[in-house]
MARKETI-837426 format. One record per residue: residue number from 1; x, y, z of N, C-alpha, C, O, CB in turn. Coordinates in steps of 0.001 Angstrom, whole numbers, plus 500000, padded with zeros to 6 digits. Glycine has a CB too. Layout:
BEGIN
ATOM    i     nc1     nc2     nc3    cac1    cac2    cac3     cc1     cc2     cc3     oc1     oc2     oc3    cbc1    cbc2    cbc3
ATOM  NUM       X       Y       Z       X       Y       Z       X       Y       Z       X       Y       Z       X       Y       Z
...
//
This chain:
BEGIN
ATOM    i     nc1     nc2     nc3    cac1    cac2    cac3     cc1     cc2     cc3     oc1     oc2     oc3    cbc1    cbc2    cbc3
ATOM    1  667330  409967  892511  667679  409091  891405  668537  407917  891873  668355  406752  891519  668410  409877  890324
ATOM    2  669381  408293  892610  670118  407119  893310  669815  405888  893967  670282  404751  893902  670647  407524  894090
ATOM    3  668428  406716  894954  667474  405726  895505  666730  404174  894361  666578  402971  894572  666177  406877  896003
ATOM    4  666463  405066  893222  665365  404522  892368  666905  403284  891644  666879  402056  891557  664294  406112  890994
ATOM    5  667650  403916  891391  668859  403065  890918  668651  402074  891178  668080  401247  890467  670060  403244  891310
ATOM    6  669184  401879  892568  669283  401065  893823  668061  400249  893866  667947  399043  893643  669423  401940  895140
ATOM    7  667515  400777  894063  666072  399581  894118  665962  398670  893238  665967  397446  893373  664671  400137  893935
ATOM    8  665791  399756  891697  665904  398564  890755  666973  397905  890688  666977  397118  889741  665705  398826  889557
ATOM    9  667950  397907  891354  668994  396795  890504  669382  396017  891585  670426  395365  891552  670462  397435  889659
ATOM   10  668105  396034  893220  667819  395120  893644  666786  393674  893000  666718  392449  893103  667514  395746  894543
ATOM   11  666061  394912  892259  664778  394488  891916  665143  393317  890711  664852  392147  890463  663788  395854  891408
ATOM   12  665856  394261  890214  666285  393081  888760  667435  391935  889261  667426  390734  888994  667223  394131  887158
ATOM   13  668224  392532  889908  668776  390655  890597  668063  389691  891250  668635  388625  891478  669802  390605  891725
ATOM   14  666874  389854  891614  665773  389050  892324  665289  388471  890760  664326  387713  890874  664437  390111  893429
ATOM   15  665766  388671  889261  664522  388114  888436  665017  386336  888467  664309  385329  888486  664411  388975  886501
ATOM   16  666403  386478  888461  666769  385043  888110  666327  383921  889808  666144  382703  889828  668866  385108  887603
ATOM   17  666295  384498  890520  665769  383928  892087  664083  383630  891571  663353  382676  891839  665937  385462  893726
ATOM   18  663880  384590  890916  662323  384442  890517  662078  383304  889698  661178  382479  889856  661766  385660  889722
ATOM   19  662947  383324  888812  663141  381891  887202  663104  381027  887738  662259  380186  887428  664531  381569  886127
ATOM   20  664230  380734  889091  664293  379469  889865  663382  378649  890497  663325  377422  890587  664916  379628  890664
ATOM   21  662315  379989  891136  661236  379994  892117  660020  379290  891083  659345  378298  891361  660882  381724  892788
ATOM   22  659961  380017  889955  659213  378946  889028  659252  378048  888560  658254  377515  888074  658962  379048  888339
ATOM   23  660213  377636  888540  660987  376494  887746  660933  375416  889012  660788  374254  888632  662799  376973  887132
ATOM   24  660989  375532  889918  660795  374350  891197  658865  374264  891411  658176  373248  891313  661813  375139  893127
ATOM   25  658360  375785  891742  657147  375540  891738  656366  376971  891893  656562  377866  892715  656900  374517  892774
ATOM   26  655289  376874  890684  654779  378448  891019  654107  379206  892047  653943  380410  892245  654057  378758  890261
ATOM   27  653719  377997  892726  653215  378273  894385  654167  379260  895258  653838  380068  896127  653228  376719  895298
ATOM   28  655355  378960  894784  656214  379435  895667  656692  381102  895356  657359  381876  896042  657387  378402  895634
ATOM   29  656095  381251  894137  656165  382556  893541  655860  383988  894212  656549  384994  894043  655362  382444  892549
ATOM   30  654528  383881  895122  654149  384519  896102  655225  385262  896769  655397  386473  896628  653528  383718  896862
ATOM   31  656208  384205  897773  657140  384487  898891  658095  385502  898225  658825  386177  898951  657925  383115  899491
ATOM   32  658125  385626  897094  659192  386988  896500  658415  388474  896873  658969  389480  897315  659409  386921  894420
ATOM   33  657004  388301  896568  656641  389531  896968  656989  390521  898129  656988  391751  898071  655647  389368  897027
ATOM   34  657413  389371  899656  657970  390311  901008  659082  390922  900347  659204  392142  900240  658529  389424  902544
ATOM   35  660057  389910  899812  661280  390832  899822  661394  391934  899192  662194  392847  899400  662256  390309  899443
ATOM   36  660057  391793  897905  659885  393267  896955  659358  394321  897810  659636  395513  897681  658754  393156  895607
ATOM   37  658826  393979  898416  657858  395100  899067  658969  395582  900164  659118  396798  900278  656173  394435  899842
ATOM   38  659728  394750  900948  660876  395306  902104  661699  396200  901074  661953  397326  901504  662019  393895  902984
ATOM   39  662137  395925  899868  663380  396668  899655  662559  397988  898714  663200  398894  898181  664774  395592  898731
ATOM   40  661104  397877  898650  660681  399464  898493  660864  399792  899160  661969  400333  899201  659695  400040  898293
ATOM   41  660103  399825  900253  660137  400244  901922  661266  400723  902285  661366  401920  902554  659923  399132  902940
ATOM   42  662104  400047  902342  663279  400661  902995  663611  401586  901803  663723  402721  902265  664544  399567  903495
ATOM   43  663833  401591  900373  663959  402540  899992  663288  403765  899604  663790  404700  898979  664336  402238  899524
ATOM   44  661936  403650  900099  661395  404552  900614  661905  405680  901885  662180  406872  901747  660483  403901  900843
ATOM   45  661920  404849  903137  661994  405582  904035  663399  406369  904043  663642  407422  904634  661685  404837  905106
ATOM   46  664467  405420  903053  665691  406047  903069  665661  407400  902294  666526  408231  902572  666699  405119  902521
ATOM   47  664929  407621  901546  664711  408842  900505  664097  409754  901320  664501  410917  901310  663786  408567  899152
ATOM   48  663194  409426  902019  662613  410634  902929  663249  411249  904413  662829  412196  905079  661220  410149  903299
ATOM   49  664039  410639  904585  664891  410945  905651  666357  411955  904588  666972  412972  904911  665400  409136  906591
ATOM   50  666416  411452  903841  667651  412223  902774  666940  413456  902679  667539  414522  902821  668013  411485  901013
ATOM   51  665444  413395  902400  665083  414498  901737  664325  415578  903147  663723  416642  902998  663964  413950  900338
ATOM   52  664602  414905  904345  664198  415531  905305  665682  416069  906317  665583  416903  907217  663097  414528  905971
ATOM   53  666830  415472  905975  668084  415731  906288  668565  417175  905218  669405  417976  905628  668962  414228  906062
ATOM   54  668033  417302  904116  668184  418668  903356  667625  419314  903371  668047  420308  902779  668273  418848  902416
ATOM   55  666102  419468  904042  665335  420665  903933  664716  421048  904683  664330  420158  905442  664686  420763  903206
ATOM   56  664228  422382  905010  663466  422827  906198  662548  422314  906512  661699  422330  905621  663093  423853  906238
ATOM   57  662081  421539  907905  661108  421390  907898  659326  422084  908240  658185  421622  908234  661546  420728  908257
ATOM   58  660072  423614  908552  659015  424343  908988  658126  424939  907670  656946  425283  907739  659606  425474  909937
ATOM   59  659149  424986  906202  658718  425877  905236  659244  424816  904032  658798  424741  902887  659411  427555  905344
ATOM   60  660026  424240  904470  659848  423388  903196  661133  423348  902041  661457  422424  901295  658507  423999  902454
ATOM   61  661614  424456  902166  662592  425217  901358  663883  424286  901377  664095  423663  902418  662879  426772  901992
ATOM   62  664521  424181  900602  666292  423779  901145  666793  424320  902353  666621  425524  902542  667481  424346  900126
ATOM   63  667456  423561  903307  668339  424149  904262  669764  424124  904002  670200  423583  902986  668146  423570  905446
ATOM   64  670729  424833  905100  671884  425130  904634  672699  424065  903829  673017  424043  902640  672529  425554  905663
ATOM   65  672840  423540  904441  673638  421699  903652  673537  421413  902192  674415  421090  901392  672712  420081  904235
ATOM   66  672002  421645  902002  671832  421539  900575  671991  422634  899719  672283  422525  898528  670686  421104  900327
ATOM   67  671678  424379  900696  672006  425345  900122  673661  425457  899050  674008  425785  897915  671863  426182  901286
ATOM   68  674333  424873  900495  675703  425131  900317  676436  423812  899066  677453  423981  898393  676410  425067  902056
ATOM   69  675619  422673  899070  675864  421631  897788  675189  422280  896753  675622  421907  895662  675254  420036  897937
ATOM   70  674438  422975  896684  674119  423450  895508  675226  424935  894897  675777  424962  893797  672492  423789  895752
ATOM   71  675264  425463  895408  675928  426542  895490  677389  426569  895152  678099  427500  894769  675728  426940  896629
ATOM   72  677840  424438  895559  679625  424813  895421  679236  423806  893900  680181  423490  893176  681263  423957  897128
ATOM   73  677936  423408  893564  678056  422963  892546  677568  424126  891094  677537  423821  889902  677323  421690  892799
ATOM   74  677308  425176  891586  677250  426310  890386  678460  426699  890628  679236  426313  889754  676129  427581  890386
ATOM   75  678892  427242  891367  680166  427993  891456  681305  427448  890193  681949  428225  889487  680799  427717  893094
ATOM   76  681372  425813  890104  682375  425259  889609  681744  425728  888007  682611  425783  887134  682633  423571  890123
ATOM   77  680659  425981  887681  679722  426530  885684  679713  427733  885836  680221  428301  884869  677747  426098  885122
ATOM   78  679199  428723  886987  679101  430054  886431  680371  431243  887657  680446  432463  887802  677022  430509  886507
ATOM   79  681086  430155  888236  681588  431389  889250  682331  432252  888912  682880  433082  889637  682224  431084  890290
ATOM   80  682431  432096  887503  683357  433041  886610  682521  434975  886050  682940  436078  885696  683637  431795  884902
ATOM   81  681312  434347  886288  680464  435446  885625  678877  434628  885926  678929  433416  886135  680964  435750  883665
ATOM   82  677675  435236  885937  676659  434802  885951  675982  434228  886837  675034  433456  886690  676668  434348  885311
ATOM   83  676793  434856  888406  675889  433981  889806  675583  435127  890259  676115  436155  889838  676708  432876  891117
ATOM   84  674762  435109  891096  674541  436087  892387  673929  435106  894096  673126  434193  894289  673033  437412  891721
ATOM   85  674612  435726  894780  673853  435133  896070  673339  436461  897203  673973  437439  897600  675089  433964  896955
ATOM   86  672014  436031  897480  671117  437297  897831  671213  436251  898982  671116  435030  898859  669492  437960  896931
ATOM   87  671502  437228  900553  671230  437064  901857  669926  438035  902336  669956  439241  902091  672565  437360  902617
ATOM   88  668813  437434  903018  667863  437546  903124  667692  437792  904622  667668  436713  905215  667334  436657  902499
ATOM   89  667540  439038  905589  666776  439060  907097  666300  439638  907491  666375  440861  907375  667101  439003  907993
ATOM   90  665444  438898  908272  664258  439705  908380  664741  440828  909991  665517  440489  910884  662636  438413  908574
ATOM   91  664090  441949  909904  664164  443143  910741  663192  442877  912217  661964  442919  912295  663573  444503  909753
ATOM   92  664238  442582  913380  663346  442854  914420  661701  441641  914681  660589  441766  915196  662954  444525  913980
ATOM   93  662739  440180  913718  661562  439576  913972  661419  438546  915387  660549  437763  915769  661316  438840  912697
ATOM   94  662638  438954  915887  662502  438106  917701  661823  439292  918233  662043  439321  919444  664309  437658  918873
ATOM   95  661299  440008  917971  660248  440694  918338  658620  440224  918437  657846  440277  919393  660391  441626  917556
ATOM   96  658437  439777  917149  657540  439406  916916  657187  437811  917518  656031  437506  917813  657568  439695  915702
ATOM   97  658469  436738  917671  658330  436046  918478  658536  436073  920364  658248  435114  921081  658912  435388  917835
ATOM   98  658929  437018  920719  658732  437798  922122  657472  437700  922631  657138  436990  923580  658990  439266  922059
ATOM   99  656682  438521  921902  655743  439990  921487  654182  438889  921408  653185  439026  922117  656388  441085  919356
ATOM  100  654373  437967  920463  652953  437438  919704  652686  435945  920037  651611  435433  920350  653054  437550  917940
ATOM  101  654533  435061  919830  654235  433432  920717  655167  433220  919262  655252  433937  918265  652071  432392  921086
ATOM  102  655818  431911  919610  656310  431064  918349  655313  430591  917752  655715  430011  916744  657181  429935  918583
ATOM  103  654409  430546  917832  653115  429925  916765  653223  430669  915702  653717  430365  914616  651475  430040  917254
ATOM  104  652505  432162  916211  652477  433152  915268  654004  433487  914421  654015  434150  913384  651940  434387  916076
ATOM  105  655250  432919  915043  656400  433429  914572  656408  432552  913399  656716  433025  912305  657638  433410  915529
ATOM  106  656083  431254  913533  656103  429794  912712  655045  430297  911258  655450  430226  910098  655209  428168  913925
ATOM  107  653832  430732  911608  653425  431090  910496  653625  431761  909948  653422  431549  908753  652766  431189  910361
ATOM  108  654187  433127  910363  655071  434250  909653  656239  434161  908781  656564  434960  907902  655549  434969  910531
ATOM  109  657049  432680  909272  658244  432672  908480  657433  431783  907140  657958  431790  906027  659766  431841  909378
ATOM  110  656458  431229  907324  655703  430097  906045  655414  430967  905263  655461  430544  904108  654267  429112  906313
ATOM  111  654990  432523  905380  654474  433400  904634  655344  433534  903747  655206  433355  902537  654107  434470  905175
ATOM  112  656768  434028  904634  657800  435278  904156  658367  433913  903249  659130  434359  902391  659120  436338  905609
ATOM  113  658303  433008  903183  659391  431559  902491  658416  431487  901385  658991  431394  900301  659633  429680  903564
ATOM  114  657556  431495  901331  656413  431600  900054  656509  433040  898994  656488  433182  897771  654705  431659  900867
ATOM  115  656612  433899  900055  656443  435351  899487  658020  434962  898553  657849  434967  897334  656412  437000  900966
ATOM  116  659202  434701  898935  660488  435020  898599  660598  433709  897463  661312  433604  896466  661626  435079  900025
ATOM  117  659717  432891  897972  660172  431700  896424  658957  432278  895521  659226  432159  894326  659940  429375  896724
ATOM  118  658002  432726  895702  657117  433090  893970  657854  434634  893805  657566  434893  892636  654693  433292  894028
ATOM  119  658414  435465  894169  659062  436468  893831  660514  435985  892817  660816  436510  891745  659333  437202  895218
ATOM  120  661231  434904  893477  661810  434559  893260  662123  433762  891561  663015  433525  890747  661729  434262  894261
ATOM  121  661068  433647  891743  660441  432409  890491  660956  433019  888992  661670  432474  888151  658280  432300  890443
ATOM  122  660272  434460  888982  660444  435821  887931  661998  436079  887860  662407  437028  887190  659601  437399  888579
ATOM  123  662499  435607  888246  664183  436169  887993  664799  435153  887473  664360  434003  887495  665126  436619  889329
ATOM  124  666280  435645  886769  667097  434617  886520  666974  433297  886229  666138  432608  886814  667645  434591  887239
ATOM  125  667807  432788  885275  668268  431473  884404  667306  430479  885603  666124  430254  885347  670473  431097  884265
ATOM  126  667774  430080  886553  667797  429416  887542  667972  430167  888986  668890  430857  889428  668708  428552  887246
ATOM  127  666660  429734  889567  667178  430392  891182  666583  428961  891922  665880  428006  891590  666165  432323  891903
ATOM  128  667516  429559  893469  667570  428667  894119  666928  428772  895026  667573  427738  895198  668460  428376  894329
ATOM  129  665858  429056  896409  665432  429661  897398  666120  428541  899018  666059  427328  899221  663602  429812  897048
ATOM  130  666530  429332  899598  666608  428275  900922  666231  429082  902538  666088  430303  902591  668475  427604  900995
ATOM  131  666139  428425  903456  666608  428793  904849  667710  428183  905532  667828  427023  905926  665636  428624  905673
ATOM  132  668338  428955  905593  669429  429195  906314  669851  428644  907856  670890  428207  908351  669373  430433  906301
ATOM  133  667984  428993  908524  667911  428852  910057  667607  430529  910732  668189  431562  910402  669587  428108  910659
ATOM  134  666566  430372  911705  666100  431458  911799  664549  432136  910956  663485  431698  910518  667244  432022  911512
ATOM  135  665505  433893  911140  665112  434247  909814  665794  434889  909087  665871  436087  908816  664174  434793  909742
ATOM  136  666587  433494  908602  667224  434190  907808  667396  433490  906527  667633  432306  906766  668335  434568  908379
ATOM  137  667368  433787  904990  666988  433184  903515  667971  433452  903109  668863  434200  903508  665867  433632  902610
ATOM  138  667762  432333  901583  669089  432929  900804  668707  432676  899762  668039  431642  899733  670527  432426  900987
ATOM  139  668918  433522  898204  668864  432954  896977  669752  432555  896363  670823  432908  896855  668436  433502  896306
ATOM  140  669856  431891  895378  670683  431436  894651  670275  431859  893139  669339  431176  892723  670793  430048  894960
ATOM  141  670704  432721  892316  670447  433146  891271  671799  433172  890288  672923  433630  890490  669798  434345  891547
ATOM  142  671206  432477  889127  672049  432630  887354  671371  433509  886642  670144  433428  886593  672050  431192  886240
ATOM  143  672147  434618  885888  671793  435224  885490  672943  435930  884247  673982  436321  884778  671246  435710  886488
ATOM  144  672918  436025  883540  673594  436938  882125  674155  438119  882918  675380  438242  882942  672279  437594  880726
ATOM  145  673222  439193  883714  673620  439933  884064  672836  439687  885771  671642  439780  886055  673483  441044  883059
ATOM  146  673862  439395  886571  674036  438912  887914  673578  440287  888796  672436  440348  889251  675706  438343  888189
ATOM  147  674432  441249  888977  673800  441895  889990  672734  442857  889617  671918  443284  890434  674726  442508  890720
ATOM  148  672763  443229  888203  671547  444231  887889  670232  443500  888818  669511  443895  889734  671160  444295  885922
ATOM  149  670378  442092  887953  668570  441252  887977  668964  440879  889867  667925  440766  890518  668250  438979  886384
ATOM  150  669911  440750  890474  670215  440926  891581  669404  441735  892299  668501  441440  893082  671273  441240  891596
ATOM  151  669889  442964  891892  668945  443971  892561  667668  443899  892516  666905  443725  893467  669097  445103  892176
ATOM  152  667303  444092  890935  665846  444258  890551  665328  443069  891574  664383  443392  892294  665466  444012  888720
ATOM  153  665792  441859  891702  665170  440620  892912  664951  441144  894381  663927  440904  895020  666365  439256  893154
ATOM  154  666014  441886  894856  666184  442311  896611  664980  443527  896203  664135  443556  897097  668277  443086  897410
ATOM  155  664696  444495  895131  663864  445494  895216  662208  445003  895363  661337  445406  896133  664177  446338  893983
ATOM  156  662176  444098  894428  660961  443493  894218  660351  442782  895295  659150  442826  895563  661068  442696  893229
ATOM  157  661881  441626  896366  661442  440702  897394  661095  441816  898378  659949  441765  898825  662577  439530  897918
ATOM  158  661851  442781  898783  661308  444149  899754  660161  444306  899769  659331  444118  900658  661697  445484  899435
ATOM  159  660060  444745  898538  658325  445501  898387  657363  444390  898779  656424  444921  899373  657784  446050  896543
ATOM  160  657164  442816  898683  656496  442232  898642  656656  441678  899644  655645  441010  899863  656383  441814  897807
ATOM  161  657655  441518  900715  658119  441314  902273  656941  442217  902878  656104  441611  903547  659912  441942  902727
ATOM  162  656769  443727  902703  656758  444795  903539  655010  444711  903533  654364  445102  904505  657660  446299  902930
ATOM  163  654307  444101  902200  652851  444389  902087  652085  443428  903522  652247  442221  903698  652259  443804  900303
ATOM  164  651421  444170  904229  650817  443484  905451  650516  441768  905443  649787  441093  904716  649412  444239  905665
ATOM  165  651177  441494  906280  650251  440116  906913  649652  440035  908164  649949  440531  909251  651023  438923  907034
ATOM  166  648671  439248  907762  647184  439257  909423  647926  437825  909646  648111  436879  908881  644550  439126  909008
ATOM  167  648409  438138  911525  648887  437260  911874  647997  436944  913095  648296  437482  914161  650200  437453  911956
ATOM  168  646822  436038  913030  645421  435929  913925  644933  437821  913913  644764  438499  912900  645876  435109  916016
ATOM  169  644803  438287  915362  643553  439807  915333  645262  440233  914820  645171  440261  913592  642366  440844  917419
ATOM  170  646380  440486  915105  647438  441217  914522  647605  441675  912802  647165  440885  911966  648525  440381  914910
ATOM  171  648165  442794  912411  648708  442631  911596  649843  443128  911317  650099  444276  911679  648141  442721  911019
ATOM  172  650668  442445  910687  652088  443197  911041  652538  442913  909140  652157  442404  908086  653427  442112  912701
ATOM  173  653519  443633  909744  654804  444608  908032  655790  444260  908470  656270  444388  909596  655100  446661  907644
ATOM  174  656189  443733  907461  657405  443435  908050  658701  444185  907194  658261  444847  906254  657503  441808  908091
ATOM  175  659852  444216  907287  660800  444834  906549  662212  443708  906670  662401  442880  907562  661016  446468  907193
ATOM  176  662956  443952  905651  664014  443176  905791  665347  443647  905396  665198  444790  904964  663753  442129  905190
ATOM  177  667009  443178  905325  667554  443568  904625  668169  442590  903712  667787  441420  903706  668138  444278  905172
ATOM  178  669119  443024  902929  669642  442280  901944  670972  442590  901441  671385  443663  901003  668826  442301  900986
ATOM  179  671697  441256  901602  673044  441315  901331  673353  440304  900402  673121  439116  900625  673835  441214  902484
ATOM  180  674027  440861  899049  674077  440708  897753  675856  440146  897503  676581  440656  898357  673545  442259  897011
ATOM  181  676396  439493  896801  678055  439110  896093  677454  438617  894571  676315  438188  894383  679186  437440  897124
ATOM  182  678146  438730  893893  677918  438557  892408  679114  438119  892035  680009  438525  892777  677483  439780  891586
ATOM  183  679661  437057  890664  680553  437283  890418  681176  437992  889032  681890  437453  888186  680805  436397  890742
ATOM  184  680628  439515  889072  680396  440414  888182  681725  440949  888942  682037  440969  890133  678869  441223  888035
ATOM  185  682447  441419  887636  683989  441755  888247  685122  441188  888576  686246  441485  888170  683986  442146  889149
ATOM  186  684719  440100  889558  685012  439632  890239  684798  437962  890802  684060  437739  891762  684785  440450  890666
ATOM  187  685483  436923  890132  685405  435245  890218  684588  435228  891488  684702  436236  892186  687045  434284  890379
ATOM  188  683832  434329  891894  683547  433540  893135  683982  432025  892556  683657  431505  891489  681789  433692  893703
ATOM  189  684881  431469  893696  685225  429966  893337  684920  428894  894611  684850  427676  894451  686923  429883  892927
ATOM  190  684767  429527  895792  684628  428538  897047  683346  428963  897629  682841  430026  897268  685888  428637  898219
ATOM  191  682738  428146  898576  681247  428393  899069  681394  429627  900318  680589  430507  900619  680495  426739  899766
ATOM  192  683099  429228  901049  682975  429787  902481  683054  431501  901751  682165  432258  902143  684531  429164  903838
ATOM  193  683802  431920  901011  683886  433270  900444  682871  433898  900095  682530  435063  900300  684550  433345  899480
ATOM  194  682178  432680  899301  681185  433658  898938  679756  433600  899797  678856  434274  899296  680916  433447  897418
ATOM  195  679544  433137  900587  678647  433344  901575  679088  434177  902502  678361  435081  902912  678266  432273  902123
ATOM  196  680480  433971  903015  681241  435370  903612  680987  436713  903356  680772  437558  904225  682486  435414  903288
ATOM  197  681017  436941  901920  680886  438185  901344  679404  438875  901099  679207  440050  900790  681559  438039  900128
ATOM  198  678064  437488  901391  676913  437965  900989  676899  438350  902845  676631  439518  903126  675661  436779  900012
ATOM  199  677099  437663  903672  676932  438007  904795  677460  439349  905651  677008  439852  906680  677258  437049  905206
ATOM  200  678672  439749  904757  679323  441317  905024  678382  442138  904379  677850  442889  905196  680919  441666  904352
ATOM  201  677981  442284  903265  677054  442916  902451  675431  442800  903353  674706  443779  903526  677127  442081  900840
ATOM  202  675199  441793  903701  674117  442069  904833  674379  442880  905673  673712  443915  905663  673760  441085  905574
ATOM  203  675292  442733  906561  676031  443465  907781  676031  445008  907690  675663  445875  908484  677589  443007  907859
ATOM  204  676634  445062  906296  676412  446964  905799  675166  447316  905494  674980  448532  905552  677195  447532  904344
ATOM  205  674356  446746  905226  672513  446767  905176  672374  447256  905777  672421  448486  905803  671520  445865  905348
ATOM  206  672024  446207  906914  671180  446748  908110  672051  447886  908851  671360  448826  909244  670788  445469  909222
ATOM  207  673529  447994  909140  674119  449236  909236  673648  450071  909032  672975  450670  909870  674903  449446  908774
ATOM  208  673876  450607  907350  673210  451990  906636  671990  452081  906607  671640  453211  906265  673476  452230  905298
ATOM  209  670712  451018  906927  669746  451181  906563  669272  451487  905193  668480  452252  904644  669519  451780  907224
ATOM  210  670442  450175  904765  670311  450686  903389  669213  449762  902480  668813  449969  901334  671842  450665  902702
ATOM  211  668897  448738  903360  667578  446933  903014  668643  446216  901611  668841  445003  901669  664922  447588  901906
ATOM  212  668991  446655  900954  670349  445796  899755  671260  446511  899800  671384  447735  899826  670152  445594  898029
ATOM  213  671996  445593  899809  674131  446644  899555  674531  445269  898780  674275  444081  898973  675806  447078  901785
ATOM  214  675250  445965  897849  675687  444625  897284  677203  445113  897801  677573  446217  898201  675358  444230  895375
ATOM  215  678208  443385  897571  679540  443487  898197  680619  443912  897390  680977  443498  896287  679917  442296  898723
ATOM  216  681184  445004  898273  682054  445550  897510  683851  445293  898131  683921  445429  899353  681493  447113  897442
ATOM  217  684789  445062  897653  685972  444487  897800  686763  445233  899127  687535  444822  899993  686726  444605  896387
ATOM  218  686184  446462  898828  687015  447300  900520  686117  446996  901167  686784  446475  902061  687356  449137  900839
ATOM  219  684344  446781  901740  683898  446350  902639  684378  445312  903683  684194  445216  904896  683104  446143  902194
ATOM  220  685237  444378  902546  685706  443432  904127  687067  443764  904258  687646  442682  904366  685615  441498  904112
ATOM  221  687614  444371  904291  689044  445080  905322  688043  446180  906332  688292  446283  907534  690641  446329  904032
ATOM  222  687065  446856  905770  686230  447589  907198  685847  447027  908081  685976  447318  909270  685117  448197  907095
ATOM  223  685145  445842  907454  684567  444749  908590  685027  444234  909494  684492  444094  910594  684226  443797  908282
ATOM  224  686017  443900  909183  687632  442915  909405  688162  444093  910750  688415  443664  911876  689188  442915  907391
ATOM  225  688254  445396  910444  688728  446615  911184  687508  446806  912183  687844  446831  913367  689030  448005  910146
ATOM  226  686231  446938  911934  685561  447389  912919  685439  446351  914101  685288  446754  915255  684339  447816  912401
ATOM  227  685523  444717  913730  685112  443777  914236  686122  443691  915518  685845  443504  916703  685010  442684  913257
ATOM  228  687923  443974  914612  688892  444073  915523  689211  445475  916502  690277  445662  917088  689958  443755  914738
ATOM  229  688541  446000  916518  687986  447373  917334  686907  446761  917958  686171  447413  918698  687465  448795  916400
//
């Protein structure tokens, strides 16, 4: 929107240059067209570089930057009640790029970023889908009731992670885990906390083998303890 601002209110200070341009001679009317067409252009290319500076380019999704502007801009409407943030990773998949080639790894993550935004779609007020980097996702979900539909999301994205993909003659399953913060109980007000806390709640996942843990308030003094051990 900013872009489009901008343009036009290049566009519309060029009208009285235009009045002038007729008013001396309409021949000369033509020569306005470069400068219209340069200051699309450039505000073109400036929008796609903005919009290629925020988002993945392998899958398409938001990347962290924009994850995290979006995220400190709910926090400030629902961090009182009504967020959840779902951490998303995948199990043993530098395996699969080891094992098969980054080609096959590249199309695997296009799958799993598709699979996790139409799963995604079915939940909550508003969700958000991103990559992180890696493989690793994140949602962004509003919801009335945050970690129930929380869950019901990490149960549903599992099941639909795990159903086979043919990756060329391969086919592989994949599995993932999931680390959950809500601010059910409990305020979220800053981005670093609460991505902190979805990322401890991952951490006890894949630990217990548990694929979702949502975060619970003594988890990070354990964390905090095991890390310093």
């Amino acid at each position: 929107l900013s872009f489009k601002i901008e343009t036009s209110g290049v566009l519309v200070a060029l009208g009285p240059i235009a009045a002038l341009v007729v008013g001396t001679s309409v021949l000369m009317l033509p020569l306005l067209v470069l400068p219209v067409i340069a200051v699309r252009r450039t505000a073109q290319v400036a929008a796609l570089r903005e919009h290629q500076s925020l988002h993945d380019p392998l899958t398409g999704l938001a990347n962290r930057s924009l994850f995290r502007r979006r995220l400190e801009r709910v926090l400030d409407t629902h961090g009182d009640g009504g967020l959840a943030v779902l951490m998303i990773d995948l199990d043993h998949f530098k395996d699969v790029n080891d094992t098969l080639g980054h080609d096959v790894g590249d199309d695997l993550l296009r799958e799993i970023a598709q699979r996790i935004e139409s799963t995604a779609a079915r939940y909550g007020e508003e969700v958000e889908v991103a990559r992180l980097g890696g493989d690793e996702f994140a949602v962004l979900l509003l919801s009335a009731e945050p970690e129930l539909r929380a869950l019901e999301l990490a149960a549903a994205l599992l099941d639909h992670l795990a159903l086979p993909i043919d990756a060329g003659a391969t086919r592989l399953s994949i599995q993932a885990s999931v680390g959950i913060t809500t601010s059910e109980g409990a305020p979220l007000h800053d981005v670093r906390t609460t991505l902190r806390q979805a990322d401890i709640a991952l951490y006890e996942a894949k630990n217990e083998r548990a694929r979702a843990t949502v975060y619970r308030a003594g988890t990070h003094t354990e964390s905090i303890d095991r890390l310093l051990l």
